[in-house]
C-alpha positions in Angstrom: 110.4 80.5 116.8 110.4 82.9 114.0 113.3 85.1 113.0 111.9 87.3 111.0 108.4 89.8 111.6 105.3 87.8 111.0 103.6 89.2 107.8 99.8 88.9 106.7 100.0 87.4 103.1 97.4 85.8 100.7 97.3 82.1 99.2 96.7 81.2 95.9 92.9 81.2 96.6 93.4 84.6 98.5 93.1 83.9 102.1 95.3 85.6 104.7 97.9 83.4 106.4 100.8 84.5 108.3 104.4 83.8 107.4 107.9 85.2 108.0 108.6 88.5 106.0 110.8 88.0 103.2 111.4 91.3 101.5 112.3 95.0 103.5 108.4 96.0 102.4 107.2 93.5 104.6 108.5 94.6 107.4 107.2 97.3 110.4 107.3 100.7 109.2 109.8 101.0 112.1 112.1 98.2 111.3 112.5 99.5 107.7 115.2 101.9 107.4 117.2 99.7 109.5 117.2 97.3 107.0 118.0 99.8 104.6 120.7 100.6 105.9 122.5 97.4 106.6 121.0 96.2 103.1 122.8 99.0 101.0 126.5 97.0 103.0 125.6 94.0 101.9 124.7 95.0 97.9 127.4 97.6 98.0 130.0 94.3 98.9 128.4 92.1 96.4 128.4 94.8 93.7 131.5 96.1 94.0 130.3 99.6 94.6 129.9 102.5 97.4 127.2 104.2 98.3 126.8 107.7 97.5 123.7 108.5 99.5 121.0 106.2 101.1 119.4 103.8 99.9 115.5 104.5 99.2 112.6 102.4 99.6 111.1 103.3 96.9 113.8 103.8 94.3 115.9 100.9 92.6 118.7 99.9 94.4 121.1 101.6 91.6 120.0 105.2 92.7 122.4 104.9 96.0 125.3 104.2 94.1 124.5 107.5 91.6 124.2 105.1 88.5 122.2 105.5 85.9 119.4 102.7 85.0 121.8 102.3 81.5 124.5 102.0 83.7 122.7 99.6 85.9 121.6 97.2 82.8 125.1 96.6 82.0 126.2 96.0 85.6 127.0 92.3 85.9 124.6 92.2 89.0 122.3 94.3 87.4 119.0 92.1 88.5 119.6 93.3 91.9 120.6 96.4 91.3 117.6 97.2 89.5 115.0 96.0 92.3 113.4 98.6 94.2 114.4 98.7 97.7 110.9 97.8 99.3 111.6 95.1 97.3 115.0 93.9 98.6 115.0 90.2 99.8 115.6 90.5 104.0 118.8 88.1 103.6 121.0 91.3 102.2 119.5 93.2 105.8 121.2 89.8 108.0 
């Protein structure tokens, strides 16, 4: 049984198959700010940092925390801090 929302993707070819969702834009428009909001814990522990404000779906990560993108290039997690948060792997929403 799946634990994650079944999502419509495309194979190398470019058929539709279903898999699991793997990223917060995968999900149901209605599931997504919960993810949010229990991603922006997770990154904020891993980081180092607190939130400021919310964290957006479509704004990098680094926008919550009121940095900078400079500021976010020299973070030492500044990969993930960079990544928009449609874009946000479902494993920081667990």
């Amino acid at each position: 049984m799946p634990t994650q929302p079944q999502y419509e993707a495309l194979d190398a070819q470019g058929y539709p198959y279903m898999r699991e969702a793997r990223v917060i834009g995968e999900l149901p428009l209605a599931a997504r700010r919960t993810a949010l909001d229990a991603a922006i814990t997770t990154v904020g522990n891993e980081c180092g940092l607190t939130a400021s404000k919310p964290l957006s779906f479509g704004l990098p990560v680094f926008e919550a925390f009121g940095l900078n993108r400079r500021e976010a290039s020299r973070h030492a997690h500044s990969k993930l801090l960079l990544t928009q948060g449609s874009d946000l792997s479902l494993e920081y929403a667990n």
